[in-house]
KEKE-225487 format. One record per residue: residue number from 1; chain; x, y, z of N, C-alpha, C in turn. Coordinates in steps of 0.1 Angstrom, whole numbers, plus 5000, padded with zeros to 4 digits. Layout:
N
SITE pos unit   nX   nY   nZ  caX  caY  caZ   cX   cY   cZ
SITE NUM    A    X    Y    Z    X    Y    Z    X    Y    Z
...
***
This chain:
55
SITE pos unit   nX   nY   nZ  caX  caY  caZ   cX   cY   cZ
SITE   1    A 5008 4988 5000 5000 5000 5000 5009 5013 5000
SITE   2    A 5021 5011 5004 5029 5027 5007 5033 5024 4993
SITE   3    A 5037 5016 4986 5046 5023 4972 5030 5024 4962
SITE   4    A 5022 5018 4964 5009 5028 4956 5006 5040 4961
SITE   5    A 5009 5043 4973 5005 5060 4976 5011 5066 4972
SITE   6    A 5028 5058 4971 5039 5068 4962 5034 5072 4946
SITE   7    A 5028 5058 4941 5029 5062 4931 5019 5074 4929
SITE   8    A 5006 5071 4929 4995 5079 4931 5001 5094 4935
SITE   9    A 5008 5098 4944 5014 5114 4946 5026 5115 4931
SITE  10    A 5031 5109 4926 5040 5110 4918 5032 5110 4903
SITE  11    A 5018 5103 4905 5011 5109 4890 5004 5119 4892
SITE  12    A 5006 5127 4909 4995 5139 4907 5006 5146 4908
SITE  13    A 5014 5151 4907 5026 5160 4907 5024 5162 4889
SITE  14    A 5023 5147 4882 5027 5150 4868 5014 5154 4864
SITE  15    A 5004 5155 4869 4993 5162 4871 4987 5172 4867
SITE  16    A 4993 5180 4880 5000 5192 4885 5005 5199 4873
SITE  17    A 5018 5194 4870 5028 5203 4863 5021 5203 4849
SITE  18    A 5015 5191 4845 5009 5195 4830 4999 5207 4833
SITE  19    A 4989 5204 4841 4983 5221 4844 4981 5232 4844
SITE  20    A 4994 5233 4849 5004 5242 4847 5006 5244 4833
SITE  21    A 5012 5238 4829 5016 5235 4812 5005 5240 4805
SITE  22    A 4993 5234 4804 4980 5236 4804 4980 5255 4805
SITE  23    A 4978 5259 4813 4978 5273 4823 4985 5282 4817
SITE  24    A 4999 5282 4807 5006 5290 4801 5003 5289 4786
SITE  25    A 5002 5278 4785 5002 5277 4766 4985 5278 4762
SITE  26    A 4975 5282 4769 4960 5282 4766 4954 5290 4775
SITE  27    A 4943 5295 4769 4941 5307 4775 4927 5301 4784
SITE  28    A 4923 5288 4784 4911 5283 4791 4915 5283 4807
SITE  29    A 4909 5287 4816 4916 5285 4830 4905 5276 4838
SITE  30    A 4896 5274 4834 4886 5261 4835 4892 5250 4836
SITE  31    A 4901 5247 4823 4904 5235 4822 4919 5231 4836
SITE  32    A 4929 5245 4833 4939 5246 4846 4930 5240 4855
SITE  33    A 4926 5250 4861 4915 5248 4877 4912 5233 4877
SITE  34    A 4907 5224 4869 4900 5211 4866 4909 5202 4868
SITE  35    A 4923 5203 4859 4934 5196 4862 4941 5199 4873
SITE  36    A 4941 5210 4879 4948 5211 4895 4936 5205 4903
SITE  37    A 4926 5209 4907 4918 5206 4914 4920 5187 4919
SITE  38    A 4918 5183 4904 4919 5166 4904 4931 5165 4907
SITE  39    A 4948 5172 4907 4958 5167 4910 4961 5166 4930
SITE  40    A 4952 5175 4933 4956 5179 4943 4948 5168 4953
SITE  41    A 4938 5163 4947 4928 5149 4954 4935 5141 4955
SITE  42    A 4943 5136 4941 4949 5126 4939 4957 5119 4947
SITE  43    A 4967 5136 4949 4976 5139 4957 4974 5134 4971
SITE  44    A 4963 5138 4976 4959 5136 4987 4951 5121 4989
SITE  45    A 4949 5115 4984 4944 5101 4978 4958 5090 4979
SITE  46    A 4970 5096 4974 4980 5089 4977 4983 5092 4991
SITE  47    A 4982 5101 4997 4991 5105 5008 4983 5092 5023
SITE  48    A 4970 5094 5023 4965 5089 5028 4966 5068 5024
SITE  49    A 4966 5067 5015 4973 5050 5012 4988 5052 5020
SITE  50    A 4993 5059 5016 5008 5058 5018 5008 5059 5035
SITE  51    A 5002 5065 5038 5003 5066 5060 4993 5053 5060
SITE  52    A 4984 5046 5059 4979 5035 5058 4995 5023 5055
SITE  53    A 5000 5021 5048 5007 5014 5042 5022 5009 5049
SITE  54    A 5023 5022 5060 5034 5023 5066 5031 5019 5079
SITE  55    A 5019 5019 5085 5017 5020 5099 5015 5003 5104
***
C-alpha cells in the first residue's frame, strides 16, 4: 500500500505540472482549475494509502 501511495502522489505531481503546462500555453483556465483541482485529490488520495501502508 505505501509504494501505491507513492505512486498515486507521483502521478498527481505530473498532474500538477501538465496544468500548469496547460495554464501557460491556453488561455482556458477552467480546464487549469480542473486539472489542479483533480491533481491535488489525487495527491491527497495517495498521501493517505501511503500513512495506511506504513503503519
Amino acid at each position: 500500500m505505501f509504494y501505491f501511495g507513492k505512486s498515486l502522489q507521483a502521478a498527481a505531481l505530473a498532474v500538477t505540472a501538465l496544468a500548469l503546462y496547460v495554464g501557460l500555453t491556453e488561455v482556458e483556465i477552467k480546464k487549469e482549475l480542473t486539472m489542479l483541482v483533480f491533481g491535488i485529490a489525487l495527491f491527497l488520495l495517495g498521501r493517505t494509502a501511503e500513512k495506511r501502508g506504513s503503519s
